[in-house]
N, C-alpha and C positions, 0 to 999 in steps of 0.2 A: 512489595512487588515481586510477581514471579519472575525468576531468570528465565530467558528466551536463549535459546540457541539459536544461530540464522547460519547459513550458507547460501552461495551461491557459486555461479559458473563464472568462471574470471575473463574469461571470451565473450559472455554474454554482459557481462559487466562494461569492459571495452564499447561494445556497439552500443549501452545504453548511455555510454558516458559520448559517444560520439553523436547520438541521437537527440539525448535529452539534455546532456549536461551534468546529470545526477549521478555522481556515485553511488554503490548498494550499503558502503557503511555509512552514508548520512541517511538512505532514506532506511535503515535500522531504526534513526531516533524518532521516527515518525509510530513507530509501534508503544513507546514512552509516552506517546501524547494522552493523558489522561481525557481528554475529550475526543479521541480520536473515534472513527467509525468504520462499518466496514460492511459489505454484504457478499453474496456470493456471486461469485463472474458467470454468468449465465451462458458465455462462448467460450467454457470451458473446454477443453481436448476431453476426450472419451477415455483417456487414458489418469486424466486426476483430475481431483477437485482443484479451482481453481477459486480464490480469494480475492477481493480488493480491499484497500484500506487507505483512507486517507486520513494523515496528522500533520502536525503542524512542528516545523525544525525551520526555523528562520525564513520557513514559507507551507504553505499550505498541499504537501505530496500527495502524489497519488501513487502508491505501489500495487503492482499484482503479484502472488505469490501462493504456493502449495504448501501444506503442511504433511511433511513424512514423519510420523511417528513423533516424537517431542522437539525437533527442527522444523524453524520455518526456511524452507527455500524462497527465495527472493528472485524472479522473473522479470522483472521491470516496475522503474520508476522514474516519473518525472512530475514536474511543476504542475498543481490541476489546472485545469480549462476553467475559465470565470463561474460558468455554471454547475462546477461542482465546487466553488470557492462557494457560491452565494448557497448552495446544500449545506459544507461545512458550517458557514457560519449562519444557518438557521433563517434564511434571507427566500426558501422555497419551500414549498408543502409537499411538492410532488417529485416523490421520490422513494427508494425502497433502503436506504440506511441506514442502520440501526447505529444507537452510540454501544460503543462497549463497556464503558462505564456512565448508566444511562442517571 
């Protein structure tokens, strides 16, 4: 497995922990999910690509996040919505996800 570098903003961590719940180093293990998936955030800023990715760490996350150079920055994560659980687990046809390890 390739080593991942991740950072994030520890203010913007705060409000996700106060928001969602999720800390940014658990939803890190969501990147280790060997069936994990991901596509591109289409309400991206004008300013960077924006990522999504959902794996699974003692629950099924949804993270969004940019990649600067070989870091990944980490923007938010929380718990998915049912409908991107029934995506996860292969329970919907319609959708634009790819696996990453397909």
């Amino acid at each position: 497995m390739i080593d991942m570098v991740f950072e994030w903003d520890p203010e913007k961590e705060r409000e996700n922990v106060k928001d969602h719940g999720i800390y940014f180093d658990t939803a890190v293990q969501a990147f280790y999910d060997y069936h994990r998936m991901e596509r591109h955030d289409d309400d991206s800023s004008g300013n960077e690509d924006r990522w999504q990715t959902m794996g699974f760490f003692n629950d099924v996350l949804f993270v969004v996040y940019t990649e600067r150079g070989i870091v990944v920055r980490i923007i938010s994560a929380r718990a998915a919505e049912p409908f991107q659980r029934r995506i996860y687990y292969g329970n919907s046809e319609i959708h634009a996800w790819q696996r990453v390890n397909p």
